[in-house]
C-alpha positions in Angstrom: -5.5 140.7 -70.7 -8.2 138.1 -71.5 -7.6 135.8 -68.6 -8.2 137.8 -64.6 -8.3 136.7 -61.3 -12.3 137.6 -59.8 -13.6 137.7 -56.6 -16.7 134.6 -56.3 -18.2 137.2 -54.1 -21.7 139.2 -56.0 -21.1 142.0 -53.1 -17.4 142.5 -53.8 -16.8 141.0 -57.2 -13.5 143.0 -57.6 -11.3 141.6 -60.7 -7.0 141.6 -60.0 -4.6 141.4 -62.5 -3.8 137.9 -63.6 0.0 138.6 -62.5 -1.0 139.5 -59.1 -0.7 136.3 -56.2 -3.7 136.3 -53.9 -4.6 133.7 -51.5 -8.2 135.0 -51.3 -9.6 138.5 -52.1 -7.7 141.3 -50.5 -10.8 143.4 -50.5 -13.5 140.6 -48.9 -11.3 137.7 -47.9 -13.8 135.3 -50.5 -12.2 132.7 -53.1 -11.1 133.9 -56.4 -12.0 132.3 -59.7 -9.8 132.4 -63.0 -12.0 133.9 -65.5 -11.4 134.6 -68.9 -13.2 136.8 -71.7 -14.0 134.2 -73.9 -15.4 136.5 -76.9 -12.3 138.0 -77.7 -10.9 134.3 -77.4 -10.4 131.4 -80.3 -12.9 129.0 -78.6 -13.8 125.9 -80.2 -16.9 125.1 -82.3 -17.5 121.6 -80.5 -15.3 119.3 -78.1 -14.2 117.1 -81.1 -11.9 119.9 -81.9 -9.5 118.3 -79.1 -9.1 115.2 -81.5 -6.7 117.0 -83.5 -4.1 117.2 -80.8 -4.1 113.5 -80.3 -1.9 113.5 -83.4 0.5 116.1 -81.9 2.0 114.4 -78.6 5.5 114.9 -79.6 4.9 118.5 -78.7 5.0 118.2 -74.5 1.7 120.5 -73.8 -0.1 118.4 -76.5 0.6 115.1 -74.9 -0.5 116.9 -71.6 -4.0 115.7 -70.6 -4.2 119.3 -69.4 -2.8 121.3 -71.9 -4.3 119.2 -74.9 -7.4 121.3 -73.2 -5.7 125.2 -73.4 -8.3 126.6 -75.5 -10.7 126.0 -72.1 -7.6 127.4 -69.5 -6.0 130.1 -71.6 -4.5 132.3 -68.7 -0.9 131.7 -70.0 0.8 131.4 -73.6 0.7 127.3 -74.8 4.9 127.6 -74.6 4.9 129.0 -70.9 2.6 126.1 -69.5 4.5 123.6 -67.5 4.1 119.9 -68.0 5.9 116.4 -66.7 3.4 114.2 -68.3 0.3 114.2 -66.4 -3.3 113.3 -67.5 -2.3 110.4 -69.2 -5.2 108.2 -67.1 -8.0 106.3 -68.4 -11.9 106.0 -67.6 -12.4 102.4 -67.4 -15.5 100.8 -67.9 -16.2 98.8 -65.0 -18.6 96.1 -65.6 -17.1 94.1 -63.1 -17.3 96.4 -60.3 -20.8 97.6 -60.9 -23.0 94.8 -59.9 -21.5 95.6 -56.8 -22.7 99.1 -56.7 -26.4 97.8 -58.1 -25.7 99.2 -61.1 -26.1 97.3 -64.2 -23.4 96.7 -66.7 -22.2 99.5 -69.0 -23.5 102.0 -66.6 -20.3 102.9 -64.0 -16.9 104.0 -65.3 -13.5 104.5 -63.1 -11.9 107.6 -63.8 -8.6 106.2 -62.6 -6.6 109.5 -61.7 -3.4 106.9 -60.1 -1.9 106.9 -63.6 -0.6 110.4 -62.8 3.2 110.9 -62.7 2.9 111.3 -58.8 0.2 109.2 -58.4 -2.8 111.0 -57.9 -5.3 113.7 -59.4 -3.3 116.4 -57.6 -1.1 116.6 -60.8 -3.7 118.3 -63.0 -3.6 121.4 -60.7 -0.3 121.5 -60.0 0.8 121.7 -63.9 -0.7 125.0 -64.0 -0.4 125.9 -60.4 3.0 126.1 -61.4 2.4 127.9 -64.4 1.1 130.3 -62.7 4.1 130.3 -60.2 6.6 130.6 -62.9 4.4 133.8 -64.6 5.0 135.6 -61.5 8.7 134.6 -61.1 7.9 133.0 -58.0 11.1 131.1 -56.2 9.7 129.3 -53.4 6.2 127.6 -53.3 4.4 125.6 -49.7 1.6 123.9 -49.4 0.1 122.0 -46.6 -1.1 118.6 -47.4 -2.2 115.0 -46.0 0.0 113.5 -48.6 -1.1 114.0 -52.1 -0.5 117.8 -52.7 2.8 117.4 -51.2 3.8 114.6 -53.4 2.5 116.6 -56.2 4.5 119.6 -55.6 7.6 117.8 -55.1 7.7 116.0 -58.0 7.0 119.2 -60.0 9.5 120.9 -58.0 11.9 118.7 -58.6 11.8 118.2 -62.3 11.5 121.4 -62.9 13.6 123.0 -60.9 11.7 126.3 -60.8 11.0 126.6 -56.9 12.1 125.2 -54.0 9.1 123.7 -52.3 8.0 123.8 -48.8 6.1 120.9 -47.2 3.9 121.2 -43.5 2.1 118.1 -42.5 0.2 117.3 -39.4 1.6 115.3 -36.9 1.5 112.0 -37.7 -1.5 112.6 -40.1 -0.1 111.3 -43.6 0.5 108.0 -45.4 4.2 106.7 -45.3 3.4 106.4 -49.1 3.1 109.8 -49.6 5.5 111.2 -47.2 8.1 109.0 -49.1 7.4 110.8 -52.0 8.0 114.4 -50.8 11.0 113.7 -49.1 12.6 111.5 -52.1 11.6 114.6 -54.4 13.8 116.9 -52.4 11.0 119.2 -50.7 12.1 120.4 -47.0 9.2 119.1 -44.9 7.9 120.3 -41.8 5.9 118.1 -39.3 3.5 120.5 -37.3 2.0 119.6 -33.9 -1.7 119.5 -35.2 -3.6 118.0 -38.0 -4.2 119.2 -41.6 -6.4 122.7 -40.6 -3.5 123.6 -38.2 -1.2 123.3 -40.6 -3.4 124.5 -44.0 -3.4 127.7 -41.0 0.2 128.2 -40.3 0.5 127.3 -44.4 -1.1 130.5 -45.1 0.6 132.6 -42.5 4.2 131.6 -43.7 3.3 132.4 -47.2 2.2 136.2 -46.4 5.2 136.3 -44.3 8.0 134.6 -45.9 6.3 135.6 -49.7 6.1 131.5 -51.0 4.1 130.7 -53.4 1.1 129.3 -52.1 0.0 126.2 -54.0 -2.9 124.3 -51.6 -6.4 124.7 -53.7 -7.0 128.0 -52.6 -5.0 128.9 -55.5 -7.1 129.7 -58.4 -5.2 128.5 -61.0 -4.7 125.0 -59.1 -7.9 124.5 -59.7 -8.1 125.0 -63.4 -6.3 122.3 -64.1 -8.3 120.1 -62.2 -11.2 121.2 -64.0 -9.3 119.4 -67.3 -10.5 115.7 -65.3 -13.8 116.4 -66.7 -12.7 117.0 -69.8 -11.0 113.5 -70.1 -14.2 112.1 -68.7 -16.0 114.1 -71.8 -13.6 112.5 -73.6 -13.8 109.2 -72.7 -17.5 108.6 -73.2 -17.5 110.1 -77.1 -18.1 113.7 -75.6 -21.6 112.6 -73.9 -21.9 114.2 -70.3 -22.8 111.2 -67.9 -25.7 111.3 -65.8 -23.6 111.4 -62.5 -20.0 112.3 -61.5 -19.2 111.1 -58.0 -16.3 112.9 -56.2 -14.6 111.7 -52.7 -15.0 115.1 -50.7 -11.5 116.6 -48.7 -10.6 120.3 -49.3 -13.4 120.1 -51.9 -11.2 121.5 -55.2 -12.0 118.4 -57.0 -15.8 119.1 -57.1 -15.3 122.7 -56.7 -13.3 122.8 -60.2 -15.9 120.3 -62.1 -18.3 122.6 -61.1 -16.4 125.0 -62.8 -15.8 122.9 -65.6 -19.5 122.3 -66.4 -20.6 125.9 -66.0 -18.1 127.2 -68.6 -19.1 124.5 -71.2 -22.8 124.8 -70.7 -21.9 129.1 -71.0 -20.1 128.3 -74.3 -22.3 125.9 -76.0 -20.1 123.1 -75.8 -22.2 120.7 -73.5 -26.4 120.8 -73.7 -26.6 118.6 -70.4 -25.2 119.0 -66.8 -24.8 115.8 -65.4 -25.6 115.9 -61.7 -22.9 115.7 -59.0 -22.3 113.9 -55.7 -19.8 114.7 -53.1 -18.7 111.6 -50.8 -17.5 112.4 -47.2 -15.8 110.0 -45.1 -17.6 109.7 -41.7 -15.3 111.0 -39.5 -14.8 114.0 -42.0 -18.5 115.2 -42.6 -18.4 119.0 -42.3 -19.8 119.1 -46.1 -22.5 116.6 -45.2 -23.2 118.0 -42.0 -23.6 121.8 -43.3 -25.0 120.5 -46.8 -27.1 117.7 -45.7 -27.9 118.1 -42.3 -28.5 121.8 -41.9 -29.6 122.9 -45.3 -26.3 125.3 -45.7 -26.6 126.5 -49.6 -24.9 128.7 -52.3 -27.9 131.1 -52.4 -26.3 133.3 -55.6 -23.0 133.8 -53.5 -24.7 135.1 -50.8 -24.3 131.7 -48.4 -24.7 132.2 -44.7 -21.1 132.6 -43.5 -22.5 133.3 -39.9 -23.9 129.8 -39.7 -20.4 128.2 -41.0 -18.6 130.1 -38.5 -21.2 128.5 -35.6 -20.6 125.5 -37.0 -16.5 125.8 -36.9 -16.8 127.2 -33.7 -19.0 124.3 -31.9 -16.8 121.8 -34.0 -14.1 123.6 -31.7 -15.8 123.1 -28.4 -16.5 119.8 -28.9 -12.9 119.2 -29.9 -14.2 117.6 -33.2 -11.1 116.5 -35.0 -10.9 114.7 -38.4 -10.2 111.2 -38.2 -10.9 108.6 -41.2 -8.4 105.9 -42.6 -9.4 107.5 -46.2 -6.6 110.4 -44.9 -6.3 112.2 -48.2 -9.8 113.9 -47.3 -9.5 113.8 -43.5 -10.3 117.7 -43.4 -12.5 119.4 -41.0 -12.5 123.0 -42.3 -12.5 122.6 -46.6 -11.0 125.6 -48.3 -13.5 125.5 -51.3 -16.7 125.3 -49.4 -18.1 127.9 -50.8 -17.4 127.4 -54.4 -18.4 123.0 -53.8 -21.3 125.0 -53.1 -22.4 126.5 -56.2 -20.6 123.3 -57.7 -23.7 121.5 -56.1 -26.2 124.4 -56.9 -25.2 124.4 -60.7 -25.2 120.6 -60.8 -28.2 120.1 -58.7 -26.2 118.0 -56.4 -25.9 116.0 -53.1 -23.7 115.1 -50.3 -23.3 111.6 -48.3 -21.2 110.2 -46.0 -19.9 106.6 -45.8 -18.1 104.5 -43.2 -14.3 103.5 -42.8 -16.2 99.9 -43.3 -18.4 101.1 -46.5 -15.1 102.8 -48.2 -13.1 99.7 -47.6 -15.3 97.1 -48.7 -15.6 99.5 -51.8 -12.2 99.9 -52.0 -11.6 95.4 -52.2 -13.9 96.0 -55.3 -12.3 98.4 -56.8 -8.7 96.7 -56.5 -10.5 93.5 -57.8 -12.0 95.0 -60.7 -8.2 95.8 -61.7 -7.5 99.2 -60.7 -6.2 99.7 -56.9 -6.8 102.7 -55.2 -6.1 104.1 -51.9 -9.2 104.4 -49.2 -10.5 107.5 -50.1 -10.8 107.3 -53.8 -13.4 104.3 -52.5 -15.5 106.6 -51.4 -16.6 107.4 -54.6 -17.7 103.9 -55.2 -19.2 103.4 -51.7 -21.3 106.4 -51.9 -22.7 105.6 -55.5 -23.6 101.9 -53.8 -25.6 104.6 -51.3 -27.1 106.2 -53.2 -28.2 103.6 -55.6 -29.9 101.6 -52.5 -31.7 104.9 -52.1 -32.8 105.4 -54.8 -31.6 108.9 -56.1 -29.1 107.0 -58.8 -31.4 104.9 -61.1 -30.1 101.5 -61.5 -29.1 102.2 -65.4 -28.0 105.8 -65.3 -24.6 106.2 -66.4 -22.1 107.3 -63.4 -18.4 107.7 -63.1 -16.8 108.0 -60.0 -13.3 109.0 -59.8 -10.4 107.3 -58.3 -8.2 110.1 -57.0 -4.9 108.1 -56.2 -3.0 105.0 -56.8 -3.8 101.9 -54.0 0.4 102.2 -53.4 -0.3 105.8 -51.9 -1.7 103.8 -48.6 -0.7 100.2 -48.5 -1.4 99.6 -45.1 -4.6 99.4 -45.4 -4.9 97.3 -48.0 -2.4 94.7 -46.2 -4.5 94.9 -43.3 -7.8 94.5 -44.7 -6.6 91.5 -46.8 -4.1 89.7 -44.4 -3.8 87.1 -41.9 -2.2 89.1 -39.4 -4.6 89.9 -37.0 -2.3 92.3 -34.7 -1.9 94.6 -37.6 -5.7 94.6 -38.9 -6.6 95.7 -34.9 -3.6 98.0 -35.5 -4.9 99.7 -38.3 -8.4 99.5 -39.0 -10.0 97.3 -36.0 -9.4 100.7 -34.0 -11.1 102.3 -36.6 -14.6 100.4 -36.5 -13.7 98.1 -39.1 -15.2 94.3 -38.1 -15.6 92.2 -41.7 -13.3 91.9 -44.5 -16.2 90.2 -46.5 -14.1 90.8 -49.8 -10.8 89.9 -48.5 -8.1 88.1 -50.9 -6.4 86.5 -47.9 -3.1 85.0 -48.7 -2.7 81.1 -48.1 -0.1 79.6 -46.1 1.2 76.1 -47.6 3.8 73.7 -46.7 7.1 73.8 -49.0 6.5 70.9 -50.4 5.2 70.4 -54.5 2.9 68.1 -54.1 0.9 70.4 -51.4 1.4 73.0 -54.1 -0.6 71.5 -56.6 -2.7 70.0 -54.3 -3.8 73.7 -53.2 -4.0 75.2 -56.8 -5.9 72.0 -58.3 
């Protein structure tokens, strides 16, 4: 077959049958990439070649803003590939926002990812997560999630019906947004006592036991279709690679899979320049900026200390270090795709920061007033480009596009807190958190019932 599973691993680098489920290598217990053997594949001449499906959407993989991209994840037939609608989004040229981020005008773009059918970029690698699922004949799927990958594989699991999906969340560690979601969809949920690492643990336990389909990023295939957000970013600006892509960091499969993106299309000739890559931690979630940053950790060819991320995991232990960030869709201690954010970062010449719940939510007021609301930890994104801007390692022209990874309506409470009157609920939700201005606040204005007060107020 052209497409295989391979082990990221240069001392194992054993290749499995593309029809064969693994979690991680059986052999070395590393991450597996889908790789394919692109010269004894059709692969296109130039990126333009996608135009000519724009003319095709009545076909449903065509209309796909995944699978309008096959010829660049080609591990299943064009017919087999499943699809509710997702990648319709749009990268929005944000004018408005960017003085904000001390960037001039024309030079940041929103890659608003909220347009998917469950709100949030998770859909990408859940269209051919599934594919994958439904190769295999798989019948039941899990995942374990803070929200967004539960939603994702919900909704898929319920339009589809294909699999019966399998929810674990933390105890009291997701958005009421999100949880509404999984639950309306029809998945059977299952609140752990623990946060997201206990239950990404016990996630991975029940699917080697119980034989579900597991559909959390260290699935391979999940992350191929993530990879496809670069390619509508690609497409977006004309097929010119921006100078920057900046990525809120969680479980780390978004910037895992661009990393993958841009080292297949720089392999095939499609794209001359990489564009460089930051990863945005949330302060209270750091472990990438901590290892990265802090302590130097690296991708050295595949060879990257694993003792030192162990020590690391095991002090976080003793200090009883636990995530804790409003921004909860990346409130994760221990990231699955460490090691392959890694060489995302070595390929892309990369860097990591970190950002306050006060930084993400000021960011997040500009975002939602610039048109396109997004929950706290696409912010990020924005709030570490401002960062990085004031230090001077994103030039004040250079063209960046940070991505907004889900729809404000994922997490409205922090949005009603930040921009209300009601000062109970702000101390409830955010003042606890650190949070002291709302310098960018809409508040709401309270107004007799009475016309002429009305227009008084408005004139």
């Amino acid at each position: 077959m052209t497409a295989f599973q391979h082990c990221i691993n240069p001392d194992c680098g054993h290749s499995f049958d593309l029809l064969e489920v693994h979690h991680r290598c059986p052999d070395c217990g590393a991450l597996l990439d889908v790789e394919y053997e692109w010269d004894k594949l059709p692969v296109p001449k130039s990126l333009s070649h996608f135009e000519q499906y724009w003319g095709q959407r009545r076909i449903p993989q065509r209309h796909s803003g995944v699978w309008r991209f096959h010829e660049l994840l080609p591990f299943a037939k064009l017919e087999e590939c499943v699809t509710i609608g997702e990648g319709q989004t749009i990268l929005q040229k944000a004018d408005y926002v960017a003085p904000y981020a001390g960037l001039v005008p024309g030079s940041l773009y929103l890659q608003y990812e909220g347009m998917n059918p469950s709100g949030s970029f998770k859909d990408n690698g859940m269209a051919a997560g599934t594919t994958h699922g439904k190769l295999v004949g798989a019948k039941h799927t899990a995942c374990a999630s803070t929200g967004n990958t539960s939603a994702s594989l919900a909704i898929y699991c319920g339009v589809t019906r294909m699999m019966n999906a399998v929810i674990f969340i933390g105890s009291g560690k997701i958005a009421y947004g999100k949880l509404s979601q999984a639950l309306d969809y029809g998945a059977r949920t299952i609140q752990i006592e623990g946060d997201f690492d206990d239950a990404m643990a016990r996630v991975q336990e029940a699917s080697k036991k119980l034989n579900l389909y597991l559909l959390n990023s260290l699935n391979p295939f999940r992350l191929e279709g993530q990879k496809t957000i670069m390619f509508r970013v690609l497409e977006g600006l004309g097929w010119e690679v921006p100078d920057w892509i900046v990525v809120p960091g969680g479980n780390l499969g978004n910037s895992s899979s661009f990393g993958k993106a841009f080292i297949e299309l720089h392999k095939l000739g499609l794209i001359k320049k990489v564009p460089r890559l930051a990863v945005i931690n949330a302060a209270g979630a750091d472990t990438l900026y901590r290892l990265f940053e802090k302590e130097g950790l690296r991708w050295n060819g595949g060879r990257c200390d694993q003792t030192h991320i162990k020590k690391f995991y095991d002090q976080m232990d003793a200090e009883g270090r636990r995530a804790n960030t409003i921004a909860s869709a990346i409130e994760i201690n221990r990231p699955v795709n460490l090691t392959k954010c890694l060489r995302a970062l070595d390929f892309c010449n990369g860097v990591v920061r970190e950002v306050t719940e006060q930084e993400i939510l000021d960011a997040k007021a500009n975002v939602g007033a610039g048109g396109l609301g997004c929950e706290p930890a696409s912010a990020a994104s924005l709030a570490g480009t401002k960062k990085l801007v004031a230090e001077g390692v994103i030039g004040k022209d250079e063209r960046v596009v940070c991505i907004l990874t889900g729809n404000q309506l994922k997490d409205p409470n922090a949005t009603v807190a930040y921009h209300g009157n009601n000062k109970e609920f702000f101390d409830q939700v955010l003042g606890k958190r650190g949070v002291k201005t709302t310098e960018f606040a809409n508040h709401p204005v309270t107004v007799a019932n009475d016309i002429d007060a009305i227009i008084d107020l408005l004139k």
